[in-house]
ZADO-1210 file (C-alpha; in nm, 4 decimals, padded with zeros to 6 digits):
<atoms>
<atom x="15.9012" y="10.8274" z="-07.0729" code="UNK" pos="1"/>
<atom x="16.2663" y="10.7904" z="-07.1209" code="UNK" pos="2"/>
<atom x="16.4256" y="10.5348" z="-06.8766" code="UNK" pos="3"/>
<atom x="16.1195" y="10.4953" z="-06.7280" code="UNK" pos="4"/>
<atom x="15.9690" y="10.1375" z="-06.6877" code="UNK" pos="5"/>
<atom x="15.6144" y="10.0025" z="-06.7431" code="UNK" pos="6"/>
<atom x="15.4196" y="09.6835" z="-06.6648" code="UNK" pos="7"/>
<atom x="15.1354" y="09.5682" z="-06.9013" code="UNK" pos="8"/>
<atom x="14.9124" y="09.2165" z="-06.7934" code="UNK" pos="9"/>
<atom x="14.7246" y="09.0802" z="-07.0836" code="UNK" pos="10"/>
<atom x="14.9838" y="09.1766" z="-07.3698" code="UNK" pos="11"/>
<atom x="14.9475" y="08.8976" z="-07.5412" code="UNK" pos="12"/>
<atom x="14.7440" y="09.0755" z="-07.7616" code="UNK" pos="13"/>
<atom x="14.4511" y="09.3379" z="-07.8588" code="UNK" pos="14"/>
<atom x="14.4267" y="09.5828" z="-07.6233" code="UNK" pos="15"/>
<atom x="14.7021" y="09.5264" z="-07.3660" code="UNK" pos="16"/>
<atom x="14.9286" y="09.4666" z="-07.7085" code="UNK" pos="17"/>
<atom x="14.8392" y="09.8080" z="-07.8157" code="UNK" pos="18"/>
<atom x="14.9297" y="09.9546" z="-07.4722" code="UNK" pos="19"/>
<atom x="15.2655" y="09.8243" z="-07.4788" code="UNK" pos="20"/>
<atom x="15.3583" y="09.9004" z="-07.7754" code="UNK" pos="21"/>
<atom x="15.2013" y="10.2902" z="-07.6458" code="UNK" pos="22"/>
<atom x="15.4339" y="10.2719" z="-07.3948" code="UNK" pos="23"/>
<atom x="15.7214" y="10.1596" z="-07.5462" code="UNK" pos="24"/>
<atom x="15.6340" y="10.4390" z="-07.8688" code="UNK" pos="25"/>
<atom x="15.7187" y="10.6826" z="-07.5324" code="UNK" pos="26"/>
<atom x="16.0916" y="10.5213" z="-07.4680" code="UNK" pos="27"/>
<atom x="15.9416" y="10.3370" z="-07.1365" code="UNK" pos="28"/>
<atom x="16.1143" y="09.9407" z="-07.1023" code="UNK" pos="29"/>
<atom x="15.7954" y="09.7359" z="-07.1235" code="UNK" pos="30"/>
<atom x="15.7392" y="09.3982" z="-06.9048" code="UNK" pos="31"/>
<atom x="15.4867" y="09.2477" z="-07.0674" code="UNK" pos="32"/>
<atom x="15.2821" y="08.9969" z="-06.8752" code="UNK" pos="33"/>
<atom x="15.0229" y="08.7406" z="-06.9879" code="UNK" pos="34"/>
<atom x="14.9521" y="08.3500" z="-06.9776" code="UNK" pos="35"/>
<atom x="14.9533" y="08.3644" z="-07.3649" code="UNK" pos="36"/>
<atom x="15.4014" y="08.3053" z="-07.4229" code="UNK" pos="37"/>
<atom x="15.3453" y="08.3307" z="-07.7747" code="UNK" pos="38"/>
<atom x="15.1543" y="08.6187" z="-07.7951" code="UNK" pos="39"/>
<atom x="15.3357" y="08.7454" z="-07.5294" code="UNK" pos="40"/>
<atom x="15.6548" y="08.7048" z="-07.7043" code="UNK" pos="41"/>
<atom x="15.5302" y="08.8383" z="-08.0088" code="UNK" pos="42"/>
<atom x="15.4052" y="09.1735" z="-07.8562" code="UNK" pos="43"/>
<atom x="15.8161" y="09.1791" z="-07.7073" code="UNK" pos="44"/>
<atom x="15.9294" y="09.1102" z="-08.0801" code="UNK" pos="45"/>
<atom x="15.7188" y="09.4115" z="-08.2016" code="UNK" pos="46"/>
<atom x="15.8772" y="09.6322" z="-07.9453" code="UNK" pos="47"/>
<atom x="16.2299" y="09.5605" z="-08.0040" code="UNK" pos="48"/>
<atom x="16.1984" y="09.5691" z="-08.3733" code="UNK" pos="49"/>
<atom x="16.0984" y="09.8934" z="-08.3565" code="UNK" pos="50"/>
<atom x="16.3745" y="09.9855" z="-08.1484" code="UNK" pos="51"/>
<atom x="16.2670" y="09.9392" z="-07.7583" code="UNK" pos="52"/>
<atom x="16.3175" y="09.7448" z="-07.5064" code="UNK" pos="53"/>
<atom x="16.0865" y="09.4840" z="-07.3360" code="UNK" pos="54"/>
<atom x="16.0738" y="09.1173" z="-07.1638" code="UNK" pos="55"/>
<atom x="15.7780" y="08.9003" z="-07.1225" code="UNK" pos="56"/>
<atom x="15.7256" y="08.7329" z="-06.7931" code="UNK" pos="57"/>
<atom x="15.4456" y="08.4274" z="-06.7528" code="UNK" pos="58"/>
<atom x="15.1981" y="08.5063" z="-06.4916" code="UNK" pos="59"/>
<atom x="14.7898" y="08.4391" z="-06.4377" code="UNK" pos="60"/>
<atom x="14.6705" y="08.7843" z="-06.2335" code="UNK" pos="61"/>
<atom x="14.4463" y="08.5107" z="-06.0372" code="UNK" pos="62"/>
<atom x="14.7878" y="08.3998" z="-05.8075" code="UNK" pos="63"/>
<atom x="14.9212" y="08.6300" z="-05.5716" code="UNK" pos="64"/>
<atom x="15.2749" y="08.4319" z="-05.5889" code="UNK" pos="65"/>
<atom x="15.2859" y="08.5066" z="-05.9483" code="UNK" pos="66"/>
<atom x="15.1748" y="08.8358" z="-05.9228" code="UNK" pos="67"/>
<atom x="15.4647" y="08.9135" z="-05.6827" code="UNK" pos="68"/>
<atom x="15.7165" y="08.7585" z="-05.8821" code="UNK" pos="69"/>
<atom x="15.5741" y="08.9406" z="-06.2206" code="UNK" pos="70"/>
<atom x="15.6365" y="09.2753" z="-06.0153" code="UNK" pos="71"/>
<atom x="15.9792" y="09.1430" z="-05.8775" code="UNK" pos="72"/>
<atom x="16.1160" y="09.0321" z="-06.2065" code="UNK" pos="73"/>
<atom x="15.9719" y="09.3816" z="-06.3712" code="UNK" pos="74"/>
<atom x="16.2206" y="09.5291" z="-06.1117" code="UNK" pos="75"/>
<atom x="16.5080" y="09.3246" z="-06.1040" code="UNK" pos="76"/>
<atom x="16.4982" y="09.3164" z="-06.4848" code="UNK" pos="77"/>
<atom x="16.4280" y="09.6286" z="-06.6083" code="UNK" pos="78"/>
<atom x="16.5047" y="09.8191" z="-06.3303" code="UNK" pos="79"/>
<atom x="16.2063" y="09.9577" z="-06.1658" code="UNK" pos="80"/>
<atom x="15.8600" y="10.0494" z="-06.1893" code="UNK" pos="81"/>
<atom x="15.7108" y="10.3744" z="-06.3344" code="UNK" pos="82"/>
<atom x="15.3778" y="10.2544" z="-06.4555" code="UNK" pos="83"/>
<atom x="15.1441" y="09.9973" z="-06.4528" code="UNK" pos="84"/>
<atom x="14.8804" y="09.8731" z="-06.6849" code="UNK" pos="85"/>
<atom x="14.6519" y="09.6383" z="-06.5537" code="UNK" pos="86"/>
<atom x="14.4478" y="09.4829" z="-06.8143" code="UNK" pos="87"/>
<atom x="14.3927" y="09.1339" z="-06.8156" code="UNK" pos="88"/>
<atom x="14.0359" y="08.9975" z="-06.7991" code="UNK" pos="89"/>
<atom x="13.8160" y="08.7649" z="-06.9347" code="UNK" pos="90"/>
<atom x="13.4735" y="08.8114" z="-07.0426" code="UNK" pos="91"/>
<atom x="13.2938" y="08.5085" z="-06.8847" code="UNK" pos="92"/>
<atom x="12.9890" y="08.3082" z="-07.0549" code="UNK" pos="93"/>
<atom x="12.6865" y="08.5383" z="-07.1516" code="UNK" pos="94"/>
<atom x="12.3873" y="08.3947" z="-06.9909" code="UNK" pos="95"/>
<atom x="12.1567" y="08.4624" z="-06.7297" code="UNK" pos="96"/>
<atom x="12.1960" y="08.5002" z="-06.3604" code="UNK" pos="97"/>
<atom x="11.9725" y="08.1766" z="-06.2986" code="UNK" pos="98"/>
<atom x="12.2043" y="07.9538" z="-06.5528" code="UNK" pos="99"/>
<atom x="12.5318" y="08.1222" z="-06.4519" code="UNK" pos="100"/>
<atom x="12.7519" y="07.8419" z="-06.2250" code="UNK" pos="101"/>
<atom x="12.9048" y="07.9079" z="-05.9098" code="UNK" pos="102"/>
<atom x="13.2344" y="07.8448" z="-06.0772" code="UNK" pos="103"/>
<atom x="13.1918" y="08.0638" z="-06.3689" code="UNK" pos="104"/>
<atom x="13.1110" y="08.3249" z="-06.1484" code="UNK" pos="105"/>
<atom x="13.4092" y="08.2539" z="-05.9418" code="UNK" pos="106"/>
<atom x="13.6463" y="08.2467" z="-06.2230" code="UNK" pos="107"/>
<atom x="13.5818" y="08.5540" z="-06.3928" code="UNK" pos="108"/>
<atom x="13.5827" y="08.7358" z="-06.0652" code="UNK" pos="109"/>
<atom x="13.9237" y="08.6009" z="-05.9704" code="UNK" pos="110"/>
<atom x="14.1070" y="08.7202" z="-06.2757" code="UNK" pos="111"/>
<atom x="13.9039" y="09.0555" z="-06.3518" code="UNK" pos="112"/>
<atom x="13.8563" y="09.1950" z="-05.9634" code="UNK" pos="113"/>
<atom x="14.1169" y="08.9898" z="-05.7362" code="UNK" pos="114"/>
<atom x="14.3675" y="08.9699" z="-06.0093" code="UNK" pos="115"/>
<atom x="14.3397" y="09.3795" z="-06.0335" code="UNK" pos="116"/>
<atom x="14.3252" y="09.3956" z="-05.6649" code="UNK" pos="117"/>
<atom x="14.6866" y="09.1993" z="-05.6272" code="UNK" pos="118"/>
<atom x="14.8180" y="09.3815" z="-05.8962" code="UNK" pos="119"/>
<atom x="14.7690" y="09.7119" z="-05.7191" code="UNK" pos="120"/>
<atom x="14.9277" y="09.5497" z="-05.3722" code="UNK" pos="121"/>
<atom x="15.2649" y="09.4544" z="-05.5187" code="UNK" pos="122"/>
<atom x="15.2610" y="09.7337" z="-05.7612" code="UNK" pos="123"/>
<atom x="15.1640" y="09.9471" z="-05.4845" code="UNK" pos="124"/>
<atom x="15.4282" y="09.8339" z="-05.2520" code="UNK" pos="125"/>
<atom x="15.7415" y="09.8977" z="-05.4629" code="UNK" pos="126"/>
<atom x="15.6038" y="10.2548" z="-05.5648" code="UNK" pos="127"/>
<atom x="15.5819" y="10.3437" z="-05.2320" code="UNK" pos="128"/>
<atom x="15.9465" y="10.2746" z="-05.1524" code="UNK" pos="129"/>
<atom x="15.9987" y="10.4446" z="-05.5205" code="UNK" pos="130"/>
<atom x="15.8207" y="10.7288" z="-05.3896" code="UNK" pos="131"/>
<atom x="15.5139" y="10.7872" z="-05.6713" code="UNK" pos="132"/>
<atom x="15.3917" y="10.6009" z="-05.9573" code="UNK" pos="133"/>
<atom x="15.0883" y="10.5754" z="-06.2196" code="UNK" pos="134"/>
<atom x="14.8768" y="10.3065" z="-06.2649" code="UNK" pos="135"/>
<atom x="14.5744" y="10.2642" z="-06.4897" code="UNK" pos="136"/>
<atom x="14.3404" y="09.9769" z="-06.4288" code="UNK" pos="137"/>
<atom x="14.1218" y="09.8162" z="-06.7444" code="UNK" pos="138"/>
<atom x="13.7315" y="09.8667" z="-06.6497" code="UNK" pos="139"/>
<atom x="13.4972" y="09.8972" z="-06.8853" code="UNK" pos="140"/>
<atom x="13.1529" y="10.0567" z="-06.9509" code="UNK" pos="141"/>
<atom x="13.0062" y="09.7606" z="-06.7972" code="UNK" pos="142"/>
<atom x="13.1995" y="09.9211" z="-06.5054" code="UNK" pos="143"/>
<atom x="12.9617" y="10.2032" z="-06.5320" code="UNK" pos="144"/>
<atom x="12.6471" y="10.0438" z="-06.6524" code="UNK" pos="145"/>
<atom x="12.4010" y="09.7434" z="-06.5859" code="UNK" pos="146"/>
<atom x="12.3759" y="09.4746" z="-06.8953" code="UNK" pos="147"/>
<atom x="12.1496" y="09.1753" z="-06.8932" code="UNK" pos="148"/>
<atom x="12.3110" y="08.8355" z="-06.8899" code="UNK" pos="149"/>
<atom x="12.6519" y="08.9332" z="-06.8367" code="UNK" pos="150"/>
<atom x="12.6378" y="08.9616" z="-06.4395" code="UNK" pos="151"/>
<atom x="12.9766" y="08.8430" z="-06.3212" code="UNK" pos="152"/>
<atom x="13.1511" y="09.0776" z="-06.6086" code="UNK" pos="153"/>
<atom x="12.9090" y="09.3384" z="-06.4652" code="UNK" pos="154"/>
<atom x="13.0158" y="09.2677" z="-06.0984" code="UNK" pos="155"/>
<atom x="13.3675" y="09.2407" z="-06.2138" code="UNK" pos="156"/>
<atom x="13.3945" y="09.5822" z="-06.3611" code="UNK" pos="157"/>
<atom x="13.1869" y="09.7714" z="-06.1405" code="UNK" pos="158"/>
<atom x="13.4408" y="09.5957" z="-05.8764" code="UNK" pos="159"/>
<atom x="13.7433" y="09.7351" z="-06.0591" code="UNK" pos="160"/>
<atom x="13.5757" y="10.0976" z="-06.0727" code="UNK" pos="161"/>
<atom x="13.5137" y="10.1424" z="-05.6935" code="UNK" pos="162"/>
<atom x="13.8888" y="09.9610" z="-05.6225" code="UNK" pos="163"/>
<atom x="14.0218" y="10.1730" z="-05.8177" code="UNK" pos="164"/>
<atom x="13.8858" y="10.5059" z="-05.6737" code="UNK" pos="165"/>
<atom x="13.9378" y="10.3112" z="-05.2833" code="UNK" pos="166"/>
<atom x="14.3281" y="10.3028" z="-05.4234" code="UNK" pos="167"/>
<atom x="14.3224" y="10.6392" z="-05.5548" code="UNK" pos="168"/>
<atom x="14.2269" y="10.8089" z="-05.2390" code="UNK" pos="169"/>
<atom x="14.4511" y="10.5677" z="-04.9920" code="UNK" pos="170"/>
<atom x="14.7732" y="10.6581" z="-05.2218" code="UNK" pos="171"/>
<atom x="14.7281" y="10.9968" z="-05.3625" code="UNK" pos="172"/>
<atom x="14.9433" y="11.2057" z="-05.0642" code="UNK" pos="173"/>
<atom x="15.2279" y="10.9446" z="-05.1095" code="UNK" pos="174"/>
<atom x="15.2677" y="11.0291" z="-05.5087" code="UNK" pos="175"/>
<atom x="15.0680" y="10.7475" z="-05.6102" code="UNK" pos="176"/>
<atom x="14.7789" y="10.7822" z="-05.9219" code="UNK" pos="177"/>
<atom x="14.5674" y="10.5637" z="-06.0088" code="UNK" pos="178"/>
<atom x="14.2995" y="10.5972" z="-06.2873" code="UNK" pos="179"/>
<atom x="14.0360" y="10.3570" z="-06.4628" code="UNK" pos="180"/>
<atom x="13.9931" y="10.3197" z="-06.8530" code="UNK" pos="181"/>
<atom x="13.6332" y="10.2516" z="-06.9482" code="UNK" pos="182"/>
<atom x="13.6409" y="10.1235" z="-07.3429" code="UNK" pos="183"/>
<atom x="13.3676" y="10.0706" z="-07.5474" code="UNK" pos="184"/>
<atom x="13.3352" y="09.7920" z="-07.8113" code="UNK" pos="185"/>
<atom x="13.6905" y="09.7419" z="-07.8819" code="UNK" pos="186"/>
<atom x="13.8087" y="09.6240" z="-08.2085" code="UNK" pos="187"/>
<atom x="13.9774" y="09.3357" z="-08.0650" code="UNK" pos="188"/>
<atom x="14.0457" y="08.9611" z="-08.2266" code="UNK" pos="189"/>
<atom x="13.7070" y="08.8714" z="-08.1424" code="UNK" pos="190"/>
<atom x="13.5478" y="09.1612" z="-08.2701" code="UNK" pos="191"/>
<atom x="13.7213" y="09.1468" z="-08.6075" code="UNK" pos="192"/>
<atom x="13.5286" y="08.7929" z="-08.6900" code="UNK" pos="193"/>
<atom x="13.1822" y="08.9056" z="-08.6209" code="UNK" pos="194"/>
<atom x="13.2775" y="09.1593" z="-08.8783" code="UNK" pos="195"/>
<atom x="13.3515" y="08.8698" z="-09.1118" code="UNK" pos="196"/>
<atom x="13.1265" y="08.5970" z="-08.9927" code="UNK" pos="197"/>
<atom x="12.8235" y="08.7874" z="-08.8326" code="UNK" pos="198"/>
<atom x="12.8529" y="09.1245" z="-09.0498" code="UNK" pos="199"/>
<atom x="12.4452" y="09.2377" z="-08.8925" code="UNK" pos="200"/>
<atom x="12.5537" y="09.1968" z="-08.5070" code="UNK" pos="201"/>
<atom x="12.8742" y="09.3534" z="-08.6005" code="UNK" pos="202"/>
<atom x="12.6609" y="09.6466" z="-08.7349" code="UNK" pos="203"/>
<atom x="12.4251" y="09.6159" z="-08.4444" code="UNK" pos="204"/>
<atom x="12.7270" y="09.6881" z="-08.2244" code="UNK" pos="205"/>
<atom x="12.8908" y="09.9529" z="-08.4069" code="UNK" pos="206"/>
<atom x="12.5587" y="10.1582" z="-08.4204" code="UNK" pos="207"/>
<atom x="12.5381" y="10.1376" z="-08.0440" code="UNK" pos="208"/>
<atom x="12.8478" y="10.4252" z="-08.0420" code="UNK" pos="209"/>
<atom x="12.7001" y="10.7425" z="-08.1384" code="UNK" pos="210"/>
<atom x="13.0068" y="10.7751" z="-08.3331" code="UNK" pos="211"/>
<atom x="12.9188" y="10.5220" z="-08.5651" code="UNK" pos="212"/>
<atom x="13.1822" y="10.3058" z="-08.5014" code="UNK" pos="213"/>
<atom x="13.4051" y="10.0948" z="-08.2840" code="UNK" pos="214"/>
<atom x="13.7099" y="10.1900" z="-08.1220" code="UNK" pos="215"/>
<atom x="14.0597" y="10.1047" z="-08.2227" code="UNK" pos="216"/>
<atom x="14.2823" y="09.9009" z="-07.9218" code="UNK" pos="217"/>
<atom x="14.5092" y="10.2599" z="-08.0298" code="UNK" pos="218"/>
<atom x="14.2774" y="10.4478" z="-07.8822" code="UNK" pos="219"/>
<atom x="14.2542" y="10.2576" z="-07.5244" code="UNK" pos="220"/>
<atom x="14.6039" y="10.2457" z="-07.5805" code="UNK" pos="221"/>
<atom x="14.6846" y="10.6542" z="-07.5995" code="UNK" pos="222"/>
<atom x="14.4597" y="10.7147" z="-07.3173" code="UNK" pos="223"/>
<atom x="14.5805" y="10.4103" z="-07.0239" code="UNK" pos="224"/>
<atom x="14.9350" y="10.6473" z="-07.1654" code="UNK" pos="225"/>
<atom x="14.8554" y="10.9971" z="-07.1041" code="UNK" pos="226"/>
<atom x="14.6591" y="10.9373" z="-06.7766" code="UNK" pos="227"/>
<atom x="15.0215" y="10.7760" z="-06.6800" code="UNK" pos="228"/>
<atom x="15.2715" y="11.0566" z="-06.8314" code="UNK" pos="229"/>
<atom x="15.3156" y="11.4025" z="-06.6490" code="UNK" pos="230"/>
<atom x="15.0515" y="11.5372" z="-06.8720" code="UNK" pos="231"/>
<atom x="14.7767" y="11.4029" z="-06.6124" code="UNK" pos="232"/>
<atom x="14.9447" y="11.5111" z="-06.2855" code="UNK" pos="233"/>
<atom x="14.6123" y="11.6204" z="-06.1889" code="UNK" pos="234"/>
<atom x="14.4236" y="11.3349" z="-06.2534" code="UNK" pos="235"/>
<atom x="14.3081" y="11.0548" z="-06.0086" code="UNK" pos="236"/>
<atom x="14.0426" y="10.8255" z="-05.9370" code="UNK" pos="237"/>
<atom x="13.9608" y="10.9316" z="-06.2453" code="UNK" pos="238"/>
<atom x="13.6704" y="10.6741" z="-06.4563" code="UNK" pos="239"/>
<atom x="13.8210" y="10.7571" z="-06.8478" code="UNK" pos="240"/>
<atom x="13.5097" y="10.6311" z="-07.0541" code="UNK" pos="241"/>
<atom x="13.6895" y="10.5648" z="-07.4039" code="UNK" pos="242"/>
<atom x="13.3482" y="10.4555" z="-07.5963" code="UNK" pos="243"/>
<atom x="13.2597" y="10.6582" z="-07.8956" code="UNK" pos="244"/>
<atom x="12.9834" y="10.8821" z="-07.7035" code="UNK" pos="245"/>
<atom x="12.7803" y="10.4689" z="-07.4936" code="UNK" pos="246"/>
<atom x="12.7802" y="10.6691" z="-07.1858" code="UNK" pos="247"/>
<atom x="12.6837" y="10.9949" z="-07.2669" code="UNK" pos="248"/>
<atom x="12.3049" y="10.8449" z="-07.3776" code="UNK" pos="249"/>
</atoms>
């Protein structure tokens, strides 16, 4: 991935961390994107200590005009745009349907669907002039599976599957790929405490994976790579599940 340019949203850390640094392990210039600046700058600091290059830009997915100028400055910056990540999301309040506001709803459908769905536009639109592309959206297997009191995540995901097959399909003649990554439980920030401070429900959710286990952000990280390098020519519209064996019950 030499000279070749990649845009990551929700770097700041865990998973979209790990995919930027993935990216930039390749020799690909990493934007990395997030509301987070610290982390955000942090995940840069990592990359060019280790010898790559990289630039953080400020941006909430949520805002069209800052999802324009995120692609823009990945451009005018770095110098293009090979690849795109598109990973940010939130997780929402677990409760049920009947409890869940009108607002929460609205919020975690804003960043997880419509902030995928303007990523794709602007990303879409320069890779068209830059004839081809790969981008790999962040789903989940709540993208391919129902789970109680978590409906907007649920709607959210499930959202991001079917865009991302729609986009696959429009785009594939002109060079364009686009893939879904599916993870599983993730051994993210948030994860790591309930090892600490809730160590049953931590086992609880690591037996769920027939592997025994939860995944490593690595792991997403390797995969939301390959389906973007040459190795996956082939591969589009393509639902990755990453989850230790979830989906395969």
């Amino acid at each position: 991935m030499n000279d070749k340019v990649a845009l990551v949203t929700g770097a700041s850390s865990g998973i979209g961390r790990a995919i930027a640094l993935a990216f930039a392990a390749k020799g690909a210039k990493v934007m990395v994107a997030d509301l987070n600046e610290e982390g955000g700058h942090e995940t840069v600091m990592m990359i060019k200590d280790a010898g790559g290059e990289a630039a953080f830009f400020k941006a909430d997915v949520s805002k069209e005009a800052d999802v324009k100028a995120m692609v823009d400055e990945t451009v005018k910056t770095l110098g293009g745009l090979d690849y795109a990540a598109n990973n940010a999301g939130i997780e929402g309040a677990p409760m049920g349907i009947h409890l869940t506001s009108l607002k929460d709803w609205q919020m975690t459908i804003d960043v997880n669907l419509t902030g995928v769905f303007l990523c794709l536009k602007h990303e879409i639109a320069f890779m068209l002039e830059n004839k081809g592309g790969a981008i790999v959206n962040t789903s989940s297997i709540a993208g391919l599976a129902g789970m109680a009191d978590l409906s907007p995540y649920i709607a959210s995901k499930h959202g991001v599957t079917g865009l991302t097959r729609a986009a696959a399909l429009e785009y594939a003649k002109q060079g364009i790929r686009v893939n879904s990554v599916h993870p599983g439980a993730i051994k993210t920030p948030m994860i790591a405490r309930l090892e600490d401070e809730m160590p049953e429900m931590f086992a609880g959710i690591s037996a769920m994976h027939p592997v025994g286990r939860i995944g490593e952000p690595k792991e997403i990280a390797d995969t939301v790579v390959w389906l973007c390098s040459d190795e996956a020519s082939f591969v589009t519209g393509h639902q990755m599940a990453v989850d230790g064996g979830f989906m395969a019950g």
